[in-house]
LUMLONU-990789 format. One line per 3 residues: their letters; for each residue y, z, x of N, C-alpha, C, O. Coordinates in Angstrom, 3 decimals. Example, Ala and Ser with C-alpha at 12.3 -4.5 7.8 and 13.67 -1.06 7.14 Angstrom:
# LUMLONU-990789
AS> -5.690:7.800:13.190:-4.500:7.800:12.300:-3.300:7.800:13.200:-3.319:8.465:14.236  -2.250:7.080:12.850:-1.060:7.140:13.670:0.030:7.870:12.900:1.138:8.039:13.409
END
This chain:
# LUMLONU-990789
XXX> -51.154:-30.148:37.929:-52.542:-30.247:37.496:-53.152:-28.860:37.440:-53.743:-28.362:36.482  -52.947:-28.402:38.444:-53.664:-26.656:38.971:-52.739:-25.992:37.334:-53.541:-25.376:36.632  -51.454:-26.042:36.788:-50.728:-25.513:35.690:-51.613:-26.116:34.239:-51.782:-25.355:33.286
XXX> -51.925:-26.973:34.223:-52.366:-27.437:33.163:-53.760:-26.686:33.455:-53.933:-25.675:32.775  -54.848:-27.048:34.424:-56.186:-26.113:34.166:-55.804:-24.795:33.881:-56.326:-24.405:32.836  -55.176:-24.070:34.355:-55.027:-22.705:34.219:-54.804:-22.593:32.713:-55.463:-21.746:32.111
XXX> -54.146:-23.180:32.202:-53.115:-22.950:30.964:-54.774:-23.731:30.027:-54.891:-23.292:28.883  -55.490:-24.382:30.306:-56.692:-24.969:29.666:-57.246:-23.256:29.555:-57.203:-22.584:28.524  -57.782:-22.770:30.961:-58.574:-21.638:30.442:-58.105:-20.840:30.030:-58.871:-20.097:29.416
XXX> -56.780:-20.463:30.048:-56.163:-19.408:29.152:-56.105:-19.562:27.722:-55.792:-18.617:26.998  -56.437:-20.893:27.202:-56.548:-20.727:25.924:-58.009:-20.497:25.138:-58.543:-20.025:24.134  -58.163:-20.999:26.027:-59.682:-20.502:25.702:-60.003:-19.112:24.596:-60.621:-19.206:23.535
XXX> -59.360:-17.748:25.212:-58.956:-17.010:25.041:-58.356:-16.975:23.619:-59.053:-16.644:22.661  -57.278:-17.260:23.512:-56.701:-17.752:22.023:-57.304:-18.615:20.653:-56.687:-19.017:19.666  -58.560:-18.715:20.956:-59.353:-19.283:19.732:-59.814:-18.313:18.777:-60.884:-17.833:18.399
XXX> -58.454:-18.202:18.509:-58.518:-17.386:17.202:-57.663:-17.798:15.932:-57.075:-18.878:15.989  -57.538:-16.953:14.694:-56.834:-17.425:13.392:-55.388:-16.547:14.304:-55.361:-15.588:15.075  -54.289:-17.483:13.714:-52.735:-17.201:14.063:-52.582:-16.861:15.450:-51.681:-16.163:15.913
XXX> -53.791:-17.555:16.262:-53.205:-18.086:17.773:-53.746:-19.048:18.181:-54.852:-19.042:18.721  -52.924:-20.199:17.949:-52.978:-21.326:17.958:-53.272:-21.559:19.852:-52.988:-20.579:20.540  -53.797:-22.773:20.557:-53.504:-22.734:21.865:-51.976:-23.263:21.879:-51.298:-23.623:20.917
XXX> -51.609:-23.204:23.326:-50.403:-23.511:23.934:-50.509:-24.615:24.400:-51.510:-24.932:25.043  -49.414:-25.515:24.159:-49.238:-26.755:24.651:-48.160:-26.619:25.527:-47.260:-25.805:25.315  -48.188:-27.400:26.549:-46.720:-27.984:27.528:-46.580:-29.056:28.220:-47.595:-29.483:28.769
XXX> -45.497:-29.680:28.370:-45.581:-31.203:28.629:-44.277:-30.782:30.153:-43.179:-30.225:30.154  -45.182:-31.426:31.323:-44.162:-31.427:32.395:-43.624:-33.545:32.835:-44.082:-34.667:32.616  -42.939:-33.179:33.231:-42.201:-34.483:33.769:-41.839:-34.213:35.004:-41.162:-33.254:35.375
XXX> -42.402:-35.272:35.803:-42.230:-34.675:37.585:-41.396:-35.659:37.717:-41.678:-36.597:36.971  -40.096:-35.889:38.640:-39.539:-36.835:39.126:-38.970:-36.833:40.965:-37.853:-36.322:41.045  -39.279:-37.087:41.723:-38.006:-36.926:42.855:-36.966:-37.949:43.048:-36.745:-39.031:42.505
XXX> -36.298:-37.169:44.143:-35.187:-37.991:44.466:-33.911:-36.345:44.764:-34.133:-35.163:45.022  -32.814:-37.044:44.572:-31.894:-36.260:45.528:-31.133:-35.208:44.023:-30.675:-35.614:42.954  -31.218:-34.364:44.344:-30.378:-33.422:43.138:-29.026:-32.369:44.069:-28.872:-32.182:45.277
XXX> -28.323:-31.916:42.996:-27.575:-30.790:43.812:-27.827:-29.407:42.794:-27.764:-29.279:41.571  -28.122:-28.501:43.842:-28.267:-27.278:42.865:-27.613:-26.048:43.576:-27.857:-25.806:44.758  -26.801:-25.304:42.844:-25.612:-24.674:43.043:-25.776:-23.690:41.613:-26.663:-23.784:40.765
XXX> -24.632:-22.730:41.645:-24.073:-21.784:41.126:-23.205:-21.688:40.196:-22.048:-21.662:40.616  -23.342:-21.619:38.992:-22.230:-21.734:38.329:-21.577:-20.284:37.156:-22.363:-19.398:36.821  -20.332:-20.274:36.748:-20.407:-19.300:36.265:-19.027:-18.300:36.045:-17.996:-18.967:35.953
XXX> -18.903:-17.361:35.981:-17.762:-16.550:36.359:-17.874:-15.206:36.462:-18.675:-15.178:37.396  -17.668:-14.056:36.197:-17.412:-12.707:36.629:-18.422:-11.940:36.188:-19.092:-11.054:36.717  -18.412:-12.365:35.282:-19.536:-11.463:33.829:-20.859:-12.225:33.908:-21.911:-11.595:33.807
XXX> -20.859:-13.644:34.096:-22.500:-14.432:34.126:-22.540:-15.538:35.026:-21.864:-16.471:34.592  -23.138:-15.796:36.223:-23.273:-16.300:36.672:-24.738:-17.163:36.319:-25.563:-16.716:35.522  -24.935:-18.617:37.131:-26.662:-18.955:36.741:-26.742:-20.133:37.639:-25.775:-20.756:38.077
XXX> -27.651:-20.307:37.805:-28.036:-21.677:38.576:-28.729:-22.814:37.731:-29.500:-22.758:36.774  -28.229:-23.766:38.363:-28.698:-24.998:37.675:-28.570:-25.991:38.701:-28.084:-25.805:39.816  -29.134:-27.273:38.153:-29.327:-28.490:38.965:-28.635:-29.739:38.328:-28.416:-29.417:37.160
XXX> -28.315:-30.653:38.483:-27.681:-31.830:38.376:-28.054:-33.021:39.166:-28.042:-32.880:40.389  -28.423:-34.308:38.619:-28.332:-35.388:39.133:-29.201:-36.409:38.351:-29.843:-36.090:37.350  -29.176:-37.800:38.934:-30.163:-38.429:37.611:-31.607:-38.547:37.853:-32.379:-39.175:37.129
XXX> -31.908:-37.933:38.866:-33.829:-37.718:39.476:-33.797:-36.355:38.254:-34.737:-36.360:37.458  -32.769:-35.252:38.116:-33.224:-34.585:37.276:-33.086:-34.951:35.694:-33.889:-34.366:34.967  -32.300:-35.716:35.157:-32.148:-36.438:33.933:-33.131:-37.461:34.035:-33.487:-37.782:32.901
XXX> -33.604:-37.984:34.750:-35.046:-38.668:34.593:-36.403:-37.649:34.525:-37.381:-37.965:33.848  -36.347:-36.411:35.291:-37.320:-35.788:34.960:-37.499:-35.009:33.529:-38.643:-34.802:33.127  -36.447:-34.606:32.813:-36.156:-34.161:31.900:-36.679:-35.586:30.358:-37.598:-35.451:29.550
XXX> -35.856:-36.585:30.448:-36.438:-37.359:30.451:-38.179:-37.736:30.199:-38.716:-38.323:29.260  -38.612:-37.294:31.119:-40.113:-37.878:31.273:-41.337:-36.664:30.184:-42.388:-36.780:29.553  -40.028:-35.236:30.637:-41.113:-34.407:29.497:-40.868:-34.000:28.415:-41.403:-33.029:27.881
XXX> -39.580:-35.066:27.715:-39.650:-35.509:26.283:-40.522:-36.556:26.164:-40.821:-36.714:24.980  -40.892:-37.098:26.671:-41.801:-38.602:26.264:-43.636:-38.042:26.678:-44.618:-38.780:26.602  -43.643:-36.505:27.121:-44.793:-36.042:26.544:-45.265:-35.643:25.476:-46.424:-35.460:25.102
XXX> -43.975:-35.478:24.848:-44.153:-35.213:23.492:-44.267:-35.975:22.866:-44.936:-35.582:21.910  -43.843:-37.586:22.710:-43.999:-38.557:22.196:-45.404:-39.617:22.427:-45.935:-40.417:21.657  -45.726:-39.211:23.876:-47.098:-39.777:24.103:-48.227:-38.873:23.978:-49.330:-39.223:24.397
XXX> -48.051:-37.765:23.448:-48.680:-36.355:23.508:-50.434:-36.324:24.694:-51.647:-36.149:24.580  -49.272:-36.661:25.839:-49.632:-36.299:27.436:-49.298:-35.142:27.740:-48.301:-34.684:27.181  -50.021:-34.322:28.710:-49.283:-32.819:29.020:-48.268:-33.622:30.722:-47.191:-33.171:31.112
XXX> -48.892:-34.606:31.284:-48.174:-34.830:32.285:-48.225:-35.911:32.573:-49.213:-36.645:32.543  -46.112:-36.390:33.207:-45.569:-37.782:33.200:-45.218:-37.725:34.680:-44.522:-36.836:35.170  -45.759:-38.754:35.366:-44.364:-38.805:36.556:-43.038:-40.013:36.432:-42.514:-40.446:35.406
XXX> -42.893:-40.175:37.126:-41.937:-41.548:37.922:-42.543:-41.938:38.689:-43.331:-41.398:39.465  -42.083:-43.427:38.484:-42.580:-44.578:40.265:-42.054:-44.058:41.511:-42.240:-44.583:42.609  -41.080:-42.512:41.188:-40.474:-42.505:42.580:-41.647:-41.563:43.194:-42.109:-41.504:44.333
XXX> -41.897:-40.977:42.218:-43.054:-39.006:42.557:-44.544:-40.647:43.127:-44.923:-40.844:44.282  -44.940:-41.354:42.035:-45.830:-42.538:42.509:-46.251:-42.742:43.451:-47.374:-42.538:43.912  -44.870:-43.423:44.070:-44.812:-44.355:45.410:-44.872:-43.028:47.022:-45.164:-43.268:48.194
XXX> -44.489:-41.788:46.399:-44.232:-40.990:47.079:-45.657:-39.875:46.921:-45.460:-38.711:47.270  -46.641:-40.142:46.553:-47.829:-39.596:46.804:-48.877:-40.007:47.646:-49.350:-41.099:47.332  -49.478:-39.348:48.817:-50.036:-39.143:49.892:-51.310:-40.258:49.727:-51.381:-41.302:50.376
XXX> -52.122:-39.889:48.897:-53.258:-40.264:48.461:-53.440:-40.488:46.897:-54.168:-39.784:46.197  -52.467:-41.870:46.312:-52.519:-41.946:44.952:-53.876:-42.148:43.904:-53.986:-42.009:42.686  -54.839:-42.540:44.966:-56.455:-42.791:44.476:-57.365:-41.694:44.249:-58.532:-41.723:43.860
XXX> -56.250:-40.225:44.719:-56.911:-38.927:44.271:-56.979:-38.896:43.109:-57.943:-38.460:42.480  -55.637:-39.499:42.488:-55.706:-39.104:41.080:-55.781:-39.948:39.806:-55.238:-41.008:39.497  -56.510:-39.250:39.256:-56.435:-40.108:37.386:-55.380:-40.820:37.096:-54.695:-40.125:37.848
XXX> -54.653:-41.545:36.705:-53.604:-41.504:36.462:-53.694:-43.302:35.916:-54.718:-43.899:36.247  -52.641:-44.068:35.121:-52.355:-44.805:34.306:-50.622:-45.193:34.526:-49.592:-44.541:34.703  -50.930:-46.395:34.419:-49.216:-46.982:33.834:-48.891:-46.504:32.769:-49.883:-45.860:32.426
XXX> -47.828:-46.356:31.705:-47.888:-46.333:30.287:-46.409:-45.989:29.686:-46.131:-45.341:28.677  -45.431:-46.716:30.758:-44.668:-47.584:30.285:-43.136:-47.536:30.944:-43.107:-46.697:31.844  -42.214:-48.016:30.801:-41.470:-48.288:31.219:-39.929:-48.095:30.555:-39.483:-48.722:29.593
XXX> -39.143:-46.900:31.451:-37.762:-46.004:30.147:-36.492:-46.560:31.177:-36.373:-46.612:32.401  -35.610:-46.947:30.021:-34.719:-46.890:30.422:-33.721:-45.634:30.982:-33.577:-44.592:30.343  -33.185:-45.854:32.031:-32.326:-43.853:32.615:-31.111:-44.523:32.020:-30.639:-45.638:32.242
XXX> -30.634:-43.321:31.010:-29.275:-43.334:30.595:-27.820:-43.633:31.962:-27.747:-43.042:33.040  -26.865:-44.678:31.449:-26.294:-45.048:32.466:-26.872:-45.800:33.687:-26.228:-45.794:34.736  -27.975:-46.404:33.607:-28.513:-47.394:34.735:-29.093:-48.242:34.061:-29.597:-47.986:32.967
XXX> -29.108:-49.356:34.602:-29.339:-50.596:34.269:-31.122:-51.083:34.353:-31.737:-51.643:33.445  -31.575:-50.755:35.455:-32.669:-51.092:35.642:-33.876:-49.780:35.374:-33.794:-48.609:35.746  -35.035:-50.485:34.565:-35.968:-49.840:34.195:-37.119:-48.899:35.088:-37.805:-49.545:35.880
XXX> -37.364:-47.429:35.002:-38.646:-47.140:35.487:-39.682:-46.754:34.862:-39.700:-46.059:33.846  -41.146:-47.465:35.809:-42.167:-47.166:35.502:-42.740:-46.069:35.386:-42.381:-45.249:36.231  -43.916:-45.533:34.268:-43.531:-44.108:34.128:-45.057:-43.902:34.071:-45.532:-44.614:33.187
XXX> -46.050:-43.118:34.759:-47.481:-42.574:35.166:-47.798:-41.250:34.230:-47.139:-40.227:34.044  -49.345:-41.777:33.607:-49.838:-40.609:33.142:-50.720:-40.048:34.725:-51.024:-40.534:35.814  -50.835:-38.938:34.103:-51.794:-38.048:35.853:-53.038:-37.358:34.416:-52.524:-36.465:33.742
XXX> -54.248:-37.680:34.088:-54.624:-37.132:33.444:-55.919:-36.296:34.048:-56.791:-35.829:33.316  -55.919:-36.160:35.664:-56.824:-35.042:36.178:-57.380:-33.848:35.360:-58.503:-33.403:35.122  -56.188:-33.544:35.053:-56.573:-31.975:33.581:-56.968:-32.258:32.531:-56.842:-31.318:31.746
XXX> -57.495:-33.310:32.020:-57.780:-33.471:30.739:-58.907:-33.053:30.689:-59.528:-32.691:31.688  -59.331:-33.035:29.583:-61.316:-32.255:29.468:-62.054:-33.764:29.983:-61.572:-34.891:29.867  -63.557:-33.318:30.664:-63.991:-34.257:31.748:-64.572:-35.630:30.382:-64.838:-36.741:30.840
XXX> -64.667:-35.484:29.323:-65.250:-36.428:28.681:-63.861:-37.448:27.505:-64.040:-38.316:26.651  -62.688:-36.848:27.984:-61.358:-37.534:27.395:-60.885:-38.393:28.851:-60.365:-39.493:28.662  -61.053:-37.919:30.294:-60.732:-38.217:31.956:-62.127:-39.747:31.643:-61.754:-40.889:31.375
XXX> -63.345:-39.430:31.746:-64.032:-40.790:31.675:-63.729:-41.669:31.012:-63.978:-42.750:31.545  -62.852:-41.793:29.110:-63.107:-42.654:28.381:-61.736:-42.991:28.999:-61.485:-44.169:28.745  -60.605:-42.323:29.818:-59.351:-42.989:30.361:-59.482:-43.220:31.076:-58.574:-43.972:31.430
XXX> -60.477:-43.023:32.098:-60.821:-43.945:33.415:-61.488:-45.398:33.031:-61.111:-46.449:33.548  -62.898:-45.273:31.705:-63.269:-46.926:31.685:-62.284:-47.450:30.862:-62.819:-48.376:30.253  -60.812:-47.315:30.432:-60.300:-47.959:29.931:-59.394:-48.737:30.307:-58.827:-49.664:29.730
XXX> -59.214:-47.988:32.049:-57.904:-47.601:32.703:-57.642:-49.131:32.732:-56.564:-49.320:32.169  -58.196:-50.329:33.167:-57.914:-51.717:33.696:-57.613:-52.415:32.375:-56.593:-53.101:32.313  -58.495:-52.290:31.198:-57.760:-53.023:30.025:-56.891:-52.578:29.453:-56.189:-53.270:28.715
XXX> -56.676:-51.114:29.666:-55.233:-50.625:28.649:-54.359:-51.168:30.248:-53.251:-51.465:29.799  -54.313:-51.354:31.327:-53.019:-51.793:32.083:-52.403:-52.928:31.366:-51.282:-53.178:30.924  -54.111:-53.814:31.435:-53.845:-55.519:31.314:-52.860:-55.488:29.937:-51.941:-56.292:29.782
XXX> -53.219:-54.377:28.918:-52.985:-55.112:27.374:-51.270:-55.097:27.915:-50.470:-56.028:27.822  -51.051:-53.809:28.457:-49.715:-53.479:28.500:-48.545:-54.780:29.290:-47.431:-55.104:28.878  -49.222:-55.259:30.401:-48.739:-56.177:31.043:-48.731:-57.463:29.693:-47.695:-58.003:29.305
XXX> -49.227:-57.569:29.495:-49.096:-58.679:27.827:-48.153:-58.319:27.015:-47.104:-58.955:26.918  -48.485:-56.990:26.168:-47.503:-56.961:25.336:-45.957:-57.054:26.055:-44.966:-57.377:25.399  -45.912:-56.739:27.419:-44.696:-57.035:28.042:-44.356:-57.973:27.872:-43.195:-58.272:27.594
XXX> -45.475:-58.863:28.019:-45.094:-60.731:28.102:-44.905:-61.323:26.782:-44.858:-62.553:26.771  -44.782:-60.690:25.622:-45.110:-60.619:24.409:-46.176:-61.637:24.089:-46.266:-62.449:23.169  -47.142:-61.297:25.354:-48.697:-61.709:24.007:-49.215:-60.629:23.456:-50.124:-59.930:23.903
XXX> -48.400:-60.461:22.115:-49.055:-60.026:21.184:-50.733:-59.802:20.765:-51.324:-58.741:20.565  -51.085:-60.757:20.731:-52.838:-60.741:19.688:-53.612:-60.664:20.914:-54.633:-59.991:20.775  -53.391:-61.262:22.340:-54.261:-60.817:23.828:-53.928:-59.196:23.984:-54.915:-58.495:24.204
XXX> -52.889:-58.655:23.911:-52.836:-57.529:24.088:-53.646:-56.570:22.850:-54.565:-55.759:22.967  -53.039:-56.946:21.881:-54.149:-56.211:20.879:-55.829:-56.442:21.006:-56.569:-55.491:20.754  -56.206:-57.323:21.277:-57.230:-57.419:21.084:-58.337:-56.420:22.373:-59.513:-56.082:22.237
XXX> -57.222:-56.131:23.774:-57.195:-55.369:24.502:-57.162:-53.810:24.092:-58.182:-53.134:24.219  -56.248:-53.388:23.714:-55.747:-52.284:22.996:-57.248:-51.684:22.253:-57.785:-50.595:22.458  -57.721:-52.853:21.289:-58.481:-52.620:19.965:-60.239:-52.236:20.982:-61.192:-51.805:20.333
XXX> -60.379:-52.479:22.543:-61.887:-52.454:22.732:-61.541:-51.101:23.584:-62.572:-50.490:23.866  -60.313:-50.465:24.077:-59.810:-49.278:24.577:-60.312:-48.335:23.235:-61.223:-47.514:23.131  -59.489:-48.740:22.446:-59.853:-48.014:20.811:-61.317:-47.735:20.507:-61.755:-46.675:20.062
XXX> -62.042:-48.867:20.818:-63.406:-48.548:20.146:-64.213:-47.688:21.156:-65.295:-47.213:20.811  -63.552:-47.419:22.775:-64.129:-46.213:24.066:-63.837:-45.013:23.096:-64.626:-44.111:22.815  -62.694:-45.155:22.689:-61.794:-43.292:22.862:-60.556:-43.483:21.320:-59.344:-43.628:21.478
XXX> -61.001:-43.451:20.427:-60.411:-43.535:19.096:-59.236:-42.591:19.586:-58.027:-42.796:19.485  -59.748:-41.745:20.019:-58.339:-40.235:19.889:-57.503:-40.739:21.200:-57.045:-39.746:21.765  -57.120:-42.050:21.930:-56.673:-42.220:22.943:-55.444:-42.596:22.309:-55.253:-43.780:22.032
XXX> -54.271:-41.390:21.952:-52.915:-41.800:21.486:-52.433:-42.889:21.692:-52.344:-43.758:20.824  -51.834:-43.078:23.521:-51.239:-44.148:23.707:-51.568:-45.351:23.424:-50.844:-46.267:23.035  -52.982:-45.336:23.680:-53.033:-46.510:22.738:-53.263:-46.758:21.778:-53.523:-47.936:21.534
XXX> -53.282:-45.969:20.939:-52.902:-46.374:19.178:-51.247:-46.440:19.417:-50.802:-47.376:18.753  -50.290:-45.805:20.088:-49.319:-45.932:19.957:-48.943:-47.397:20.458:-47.880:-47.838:20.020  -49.457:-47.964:21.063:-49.232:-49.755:21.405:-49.587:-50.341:20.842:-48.881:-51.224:20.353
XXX> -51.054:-50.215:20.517:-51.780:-51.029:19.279:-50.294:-50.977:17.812:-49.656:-51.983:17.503  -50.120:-49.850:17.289:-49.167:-50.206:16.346:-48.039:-50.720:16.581:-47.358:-51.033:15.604  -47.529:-50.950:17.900:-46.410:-51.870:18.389:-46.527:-53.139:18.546:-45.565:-53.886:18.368
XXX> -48.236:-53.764:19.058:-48.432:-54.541:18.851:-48.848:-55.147:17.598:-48.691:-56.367:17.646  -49.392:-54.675:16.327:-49.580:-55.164:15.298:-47.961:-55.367:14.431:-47.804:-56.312:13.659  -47.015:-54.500:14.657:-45.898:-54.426:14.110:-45.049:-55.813:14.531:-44.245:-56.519:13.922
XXX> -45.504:-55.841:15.587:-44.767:-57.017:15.983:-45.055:-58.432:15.774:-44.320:-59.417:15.711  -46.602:-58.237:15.664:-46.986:-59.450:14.748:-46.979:-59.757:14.249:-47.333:-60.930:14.131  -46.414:-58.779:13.083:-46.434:-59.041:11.389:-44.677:-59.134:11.138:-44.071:-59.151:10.067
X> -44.028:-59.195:12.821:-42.279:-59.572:12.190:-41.992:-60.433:12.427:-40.875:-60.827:12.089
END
């Protein structure tokens, strides 16, 4: 969060022609990794391995797809002190390559500008509900959910990105 404000006021700065601001999308995950040395004579380097890190990796490609700057896991979730500190949202559920069972995946939108943080806070309970529907595939309850999120915060991606999952699916 403290990376994303910083990186907010630094662009500030950059409001100019041919400097665009900077975007970055993190994916937090825990769990158990191994990180070691690899290499030979001429180049050595470090790196990490395991599937807490292929899930985190994972999570900050799907910022790019939910164009969120920040994703966690149910594991970083369940494993935060005081989860009512923060902003934050369901918004959806990825399969980890090679495992069977699905995780739930958290927006943290603390850093967002304070008038994009309110219209995702009064939305926060009907964009859960729509989502828990379209799970259940009610379709037209979930949209119709989706569609009064829409009329808070038009520019609220994710949910145009459900809303068109849910209309797509209605019309197959």
């Amino acid at each position: 969060i403290a990376m994303l404000e910083a990186l907010r006021e630094y662009n500030t700065t950059r409001q100019r022609p041919k400097r665009p601001p900077i975007e970055i999308g993190i994916g937090i995950n825990s769990g158990e990794m191994m990180l070691g040395i690899v290499g030979g004579h001429d180049r050595i380097d470090t790196t990490v391995i395991s599937d807490a890190v292929n899930l985190a990796s994972r999570l900050e490609e799907l910022t790019k797809k939910y164009r969120v700057p920040l994703l966690i896991s149910q594991q970083t979730f369940v494993r935060l002190e005081n989860p009512e500190k923060y902003c934050f949202r369901v918004i959806d559920k990825v399969a980890i390559k090679g495992k069977s069972e699905m995780v739930s995946v958290f927006e943290i939108f603390d850093a967002d500008p304070p008038e994009i943080r309110r219209a995702k806070l009064a939305t926060k309970t009907q964009f859960e509900r729509a989502l828990v529907l379209y799970n259940m595939d009610e379709f037209p309850a979930a949209a119709q959910l989706l569609e009064r999120c829409l009329s808070e915060d038009e520019n609220d991606v994710v949910a145009q990105i459900y809303w068109k999952r849910v209309v797509d699916q209605m019309l197959s």
